[in-house]
C-alpha positions as CSV (number, residue, x, y, z in Angstrom):
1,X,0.0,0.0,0.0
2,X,1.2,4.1,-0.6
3,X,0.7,6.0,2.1
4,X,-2.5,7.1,1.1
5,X,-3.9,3.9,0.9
6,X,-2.8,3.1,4.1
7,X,-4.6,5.8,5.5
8,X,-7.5,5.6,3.4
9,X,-8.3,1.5,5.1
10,X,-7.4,3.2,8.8
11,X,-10.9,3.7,10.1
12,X,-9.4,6.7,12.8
13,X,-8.4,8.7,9.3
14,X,-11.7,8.2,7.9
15,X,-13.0,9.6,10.8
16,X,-11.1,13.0,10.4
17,X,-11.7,16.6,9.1
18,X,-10.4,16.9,5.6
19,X,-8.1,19.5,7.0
20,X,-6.8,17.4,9.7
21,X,-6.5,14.4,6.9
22,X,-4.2,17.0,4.9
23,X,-1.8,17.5,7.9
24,X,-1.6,14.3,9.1
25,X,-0.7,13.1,5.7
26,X,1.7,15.8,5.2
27,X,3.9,15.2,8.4
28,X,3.3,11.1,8.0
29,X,7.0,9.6,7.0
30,X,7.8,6.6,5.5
31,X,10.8,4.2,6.6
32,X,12.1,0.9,4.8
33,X,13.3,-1.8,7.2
34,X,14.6,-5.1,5.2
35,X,13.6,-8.5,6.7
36,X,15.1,-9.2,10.4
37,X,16.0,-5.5,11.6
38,X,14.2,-3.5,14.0
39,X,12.3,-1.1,13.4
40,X,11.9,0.2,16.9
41,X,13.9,-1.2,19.8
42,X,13.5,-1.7,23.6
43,X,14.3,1.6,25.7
44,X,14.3,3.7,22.6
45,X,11.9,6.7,23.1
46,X,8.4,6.6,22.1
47,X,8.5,9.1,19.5
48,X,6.4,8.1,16.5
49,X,2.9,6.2,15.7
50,X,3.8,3.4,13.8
51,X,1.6,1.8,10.5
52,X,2.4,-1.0,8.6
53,X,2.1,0.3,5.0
54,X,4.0,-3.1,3.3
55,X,5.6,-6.3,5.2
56,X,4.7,-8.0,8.3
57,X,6.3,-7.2,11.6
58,X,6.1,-8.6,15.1
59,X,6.5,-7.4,18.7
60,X,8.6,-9.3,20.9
61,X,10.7,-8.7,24.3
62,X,13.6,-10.3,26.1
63,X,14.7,-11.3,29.6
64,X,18.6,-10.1,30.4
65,X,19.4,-13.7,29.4
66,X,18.1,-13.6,26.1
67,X,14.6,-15.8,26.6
68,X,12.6,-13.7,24.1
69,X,8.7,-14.1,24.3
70,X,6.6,-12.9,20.8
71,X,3.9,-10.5,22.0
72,X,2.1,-9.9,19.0
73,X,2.1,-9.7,14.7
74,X,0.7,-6.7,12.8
75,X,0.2,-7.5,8.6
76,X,0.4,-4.3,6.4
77,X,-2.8,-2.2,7.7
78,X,-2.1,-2.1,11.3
79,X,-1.3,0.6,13.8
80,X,1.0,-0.1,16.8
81,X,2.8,2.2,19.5
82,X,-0.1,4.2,20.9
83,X,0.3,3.1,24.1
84,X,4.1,4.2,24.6
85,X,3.4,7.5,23.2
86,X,0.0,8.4,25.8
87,X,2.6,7.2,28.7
88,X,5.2,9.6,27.1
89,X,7.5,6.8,28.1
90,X,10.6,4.5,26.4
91,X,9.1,1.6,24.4
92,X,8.9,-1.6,26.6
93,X,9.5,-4.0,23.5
94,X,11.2,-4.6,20.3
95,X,9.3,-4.6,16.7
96,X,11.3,-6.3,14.1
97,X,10.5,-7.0,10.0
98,X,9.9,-10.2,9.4
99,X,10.2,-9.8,5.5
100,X,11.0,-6.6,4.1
101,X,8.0,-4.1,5.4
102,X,7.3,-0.3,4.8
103,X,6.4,1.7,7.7
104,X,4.7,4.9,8.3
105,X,5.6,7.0,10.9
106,X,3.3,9.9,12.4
107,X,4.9,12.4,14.9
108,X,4.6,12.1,18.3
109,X,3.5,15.9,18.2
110,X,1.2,15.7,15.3
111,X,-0.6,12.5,16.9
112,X,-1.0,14.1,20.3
113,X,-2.4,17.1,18.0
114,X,-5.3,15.0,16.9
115,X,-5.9,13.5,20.6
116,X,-6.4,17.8,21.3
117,X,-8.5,18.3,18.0
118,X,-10.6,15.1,17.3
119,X,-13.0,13.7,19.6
120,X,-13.5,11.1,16.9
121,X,-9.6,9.8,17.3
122,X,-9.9,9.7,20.7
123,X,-12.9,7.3,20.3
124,X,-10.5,5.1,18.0
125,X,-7.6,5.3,20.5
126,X,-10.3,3.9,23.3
127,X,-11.4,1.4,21.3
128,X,-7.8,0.4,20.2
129,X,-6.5,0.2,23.6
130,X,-9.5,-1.9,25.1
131,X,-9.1,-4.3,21.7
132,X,-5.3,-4.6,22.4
133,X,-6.1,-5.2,26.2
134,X,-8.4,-8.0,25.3
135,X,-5.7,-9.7,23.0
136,X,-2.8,-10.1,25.9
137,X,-5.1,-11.3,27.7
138,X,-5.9,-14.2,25.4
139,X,-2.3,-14.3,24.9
140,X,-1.9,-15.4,28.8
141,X,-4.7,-17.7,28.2
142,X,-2.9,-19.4,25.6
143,X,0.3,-19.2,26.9
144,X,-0.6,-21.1,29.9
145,X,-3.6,-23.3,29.4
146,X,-3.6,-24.2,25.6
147,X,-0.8,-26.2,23.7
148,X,1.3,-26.0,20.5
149,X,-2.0,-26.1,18.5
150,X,-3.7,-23.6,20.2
151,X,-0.9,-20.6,20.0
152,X,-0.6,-21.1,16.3
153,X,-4.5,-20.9,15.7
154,X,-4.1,-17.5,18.2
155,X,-1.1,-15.9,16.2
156,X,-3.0,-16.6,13.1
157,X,-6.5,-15.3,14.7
158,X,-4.8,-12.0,15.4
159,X,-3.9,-11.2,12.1
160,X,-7.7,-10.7,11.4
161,X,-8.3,-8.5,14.0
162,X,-10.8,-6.1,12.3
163,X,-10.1,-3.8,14.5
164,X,-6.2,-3.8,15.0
165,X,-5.6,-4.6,11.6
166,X,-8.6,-4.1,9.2
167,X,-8.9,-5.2,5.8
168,X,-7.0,-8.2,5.2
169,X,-8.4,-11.0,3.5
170,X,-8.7,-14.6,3.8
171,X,-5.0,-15.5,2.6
172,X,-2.1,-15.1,4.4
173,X,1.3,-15.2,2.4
174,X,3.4,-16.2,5.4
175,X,6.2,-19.4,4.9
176,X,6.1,-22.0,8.2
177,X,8.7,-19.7,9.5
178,X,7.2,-16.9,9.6
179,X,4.5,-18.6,11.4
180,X,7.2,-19.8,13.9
181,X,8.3,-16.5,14.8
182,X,4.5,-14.9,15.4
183,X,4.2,-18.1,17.9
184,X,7.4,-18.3,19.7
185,X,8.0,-21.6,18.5
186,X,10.5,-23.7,16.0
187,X,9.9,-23.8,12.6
188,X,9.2,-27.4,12.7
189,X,6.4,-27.7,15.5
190,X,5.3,-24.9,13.7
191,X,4.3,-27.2,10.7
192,X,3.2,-29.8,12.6
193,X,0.8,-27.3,14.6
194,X,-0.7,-26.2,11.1
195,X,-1.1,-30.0,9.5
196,X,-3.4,-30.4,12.5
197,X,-6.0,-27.1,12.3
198,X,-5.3,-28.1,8.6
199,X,-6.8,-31.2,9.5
200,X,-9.5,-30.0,11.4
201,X,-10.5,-27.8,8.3
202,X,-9.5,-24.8,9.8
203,X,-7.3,-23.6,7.3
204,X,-5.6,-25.1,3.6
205,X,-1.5,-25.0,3.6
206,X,0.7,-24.5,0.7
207,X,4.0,-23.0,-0.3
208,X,4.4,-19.5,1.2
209,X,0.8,-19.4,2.2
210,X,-1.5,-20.1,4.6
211,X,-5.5,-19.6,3.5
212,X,-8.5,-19.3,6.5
213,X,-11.4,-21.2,6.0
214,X,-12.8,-20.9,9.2
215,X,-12.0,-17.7,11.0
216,X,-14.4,-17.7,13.9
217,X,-13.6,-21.8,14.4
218,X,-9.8,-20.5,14.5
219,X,-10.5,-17.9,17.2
220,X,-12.2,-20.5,19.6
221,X,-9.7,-23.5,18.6
């Protein structure tokens, strides 16, 4: 997606002035960040709003010994970072690429503008926050009641968030890898995890892609 695509699937934008559209879209930057680097790291300050314009990215953190525990993934459509910059405090995670990805980048100062100028935004960003909420929690869930099976259907689930990341349809072009990383698991239980919601008739597998066939069934697996 351009940039004005981008903004033109965000439902917050929609929601704007045509004048506050026209700024917003005038201060919005774009970054490239080729597959495996960060585009925002741990402790760095919480200067920018973050949207996924191209790519795939996810959020992870790690213990001083390295453990590293995948929070979340956000596909091309997503926003991320909101929460840092209403704290006004350094970024409690990292957010790497994990295939070449195109981010947009709004101003700390121009977002905080529209959280002064548009009671419509601030509906969004309460709405955001609450759906975001409601997904850690299900990631604890997961995490400690539900097995390999179970955390691959969740990573995949979030994708489709219509809320945190709207407009993406049924196919996802991710490789077993990919899908891997989203979980925090090995490449290899990783495929056997998706040969048995592909079983199930959840979803159909092939090279470089993974295709939903039952979204709601995939949310409660």
């Amino acid at each position: 997606m351009s940039l004005d695509a981008l903004l033109a699937c965000s439902p917050w934008a929609a929601a704007l002035t045509p004048e506050q559209r026209q700024r917003v879209r005038a201060e919005l930057r774009e970054r490239v960040v080729p597959q495996g680097a960060y585009v925002i790291r741990k402790g760095d300050p919480a200067d920018s709003w973050l949207g996924i314009a191209q790519g795939l990215v996810k959020v992870h953190c790690a213990s001083p010994s390295g453990k590293r525990a995948t929070l979340t993934g956000v596909p091309a459509g997503g926003w991320l970072g909101e929460g840092s910059l209403l704290k006004r405090e350094a970024l409690r995670y990292d957010v790497v690429a994990l295939r070449d990805s195109r981010i947009a980048c709004m101003p700390g100062a121009t977002f905080r503008w529209l959280q002064e100028t548009s009671l419509p935004f601030n509906r969004y960003l309460l709405g955001q926050l609450n759906e975001r909420l409601g997904l850690f929690i299900a990631t604890v869930e997961h995490e400690r009641l539900h097995g390999i099976e179970g955390r691959v259907a969740r990573a995949l689930a979030t994708l489709f968030h219509p809320v945190l990341c709207p407009g993406l349809g049924p196919a996802l072009h991710l490789t077993q890898e990919e899908v891997g990383l989203l979980a925090g698991i090995s490449r290899q239980r990783a495929n056997a995890a998706l040969k048995v919601l592909e079983s199930e008739g959840l979803l159909a597998v092939e090279h470089g892609a993974v295709h939903v066939l039952d979204l709601e069934a995939l949310r409660r697996y």
